[in-house]
N, C-alpha and C positions, 0 to 999 in steps of 0.2 A: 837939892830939889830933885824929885825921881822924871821918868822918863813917861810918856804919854806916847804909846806902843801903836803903829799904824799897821805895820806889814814886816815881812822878812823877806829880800830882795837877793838877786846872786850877783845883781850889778850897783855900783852905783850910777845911779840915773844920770841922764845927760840932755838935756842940759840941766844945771843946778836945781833940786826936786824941791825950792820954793817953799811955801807955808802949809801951817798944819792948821790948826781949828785957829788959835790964835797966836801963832808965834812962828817963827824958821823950824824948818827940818830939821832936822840934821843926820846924817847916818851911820850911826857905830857900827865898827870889825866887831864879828863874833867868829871866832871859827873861820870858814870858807863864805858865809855868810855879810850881811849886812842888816841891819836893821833899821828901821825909818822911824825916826824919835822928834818930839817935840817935848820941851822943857814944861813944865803945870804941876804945879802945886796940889792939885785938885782932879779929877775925873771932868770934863763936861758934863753938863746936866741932862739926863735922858731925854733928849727934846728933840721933835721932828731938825729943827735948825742945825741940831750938834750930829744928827744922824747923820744928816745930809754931807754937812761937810766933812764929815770923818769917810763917807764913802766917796765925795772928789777926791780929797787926797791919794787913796786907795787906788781912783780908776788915774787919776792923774800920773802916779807910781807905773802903775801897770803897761801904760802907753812907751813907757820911756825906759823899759828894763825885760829881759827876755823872759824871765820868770819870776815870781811872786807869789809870795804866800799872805792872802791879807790877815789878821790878828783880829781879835774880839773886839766891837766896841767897848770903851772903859778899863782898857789893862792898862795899868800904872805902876809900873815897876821902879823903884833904885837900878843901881847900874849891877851892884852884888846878888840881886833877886833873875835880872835880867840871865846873868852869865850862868848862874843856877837853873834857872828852868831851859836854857840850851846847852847846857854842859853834857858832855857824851852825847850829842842827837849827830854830829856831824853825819854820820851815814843815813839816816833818817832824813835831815833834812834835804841833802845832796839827793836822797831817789826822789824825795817831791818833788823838790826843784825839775827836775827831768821829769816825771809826770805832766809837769805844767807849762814847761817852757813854750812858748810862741802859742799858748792857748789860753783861749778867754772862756769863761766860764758861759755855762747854755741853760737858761733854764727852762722846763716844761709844763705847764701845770693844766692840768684837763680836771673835770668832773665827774667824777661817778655818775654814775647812769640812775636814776631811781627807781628805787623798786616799786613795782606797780601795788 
């Protein structure tokens, strides 16, 4: 059964990182890496309810790990697709990770002004 892709983490979380949309985490070694997986046969359904909880998990990760990289809603990867789409990023990933460490994302959103 493939893997239903939350985030790419440099720790594993502490205390134990708990449930996914429907099922345990769990978090595979890649590299220097970790990855936050839950087991699904299927995608969640694009639904206000699957968003939601795909981003606690996310902020829930986030709270308990120094750096985080969160992943698409809907990436459902095998374990041989997984290792392939990180295979040779180890440097890549390692400077995000240090970009993001011990920071949360800020967002800003303003209006353009109208033209008269």
């Amino acid at each position: 059964m493939p893997w239903y892709v939350f985030a790419l983490v440099d720790a594993v979380p502490s205390p134990r990182p708990g449930t996914g949309i429907g099922g345990p985490l769990s978090m595979l070694r890649v590299g220097d890496a970790f990855v936050a997986v839950e087991r699904r046969a299927d995608v969640p359904p694009v639904a206000f309810g699957s968003l939601e909880k795909h981003q606690d998990v996310v902020t829930r990760l986030a709270s308990r790990v120094p750096a985080i990289l969160p992943v698409r809603f809907g990436t459902l990867l095998d374990r041989d697709a997984l290792d392939a789409a990180l295979a040779d990023r180890e440097d890549e990933i390692a400077g995000a990770f240090a970009l993001v460490r011990h920071r949360v994302q800020f967002t800003w959103r303003t209006r353009a002004a109208r033209a008269p």
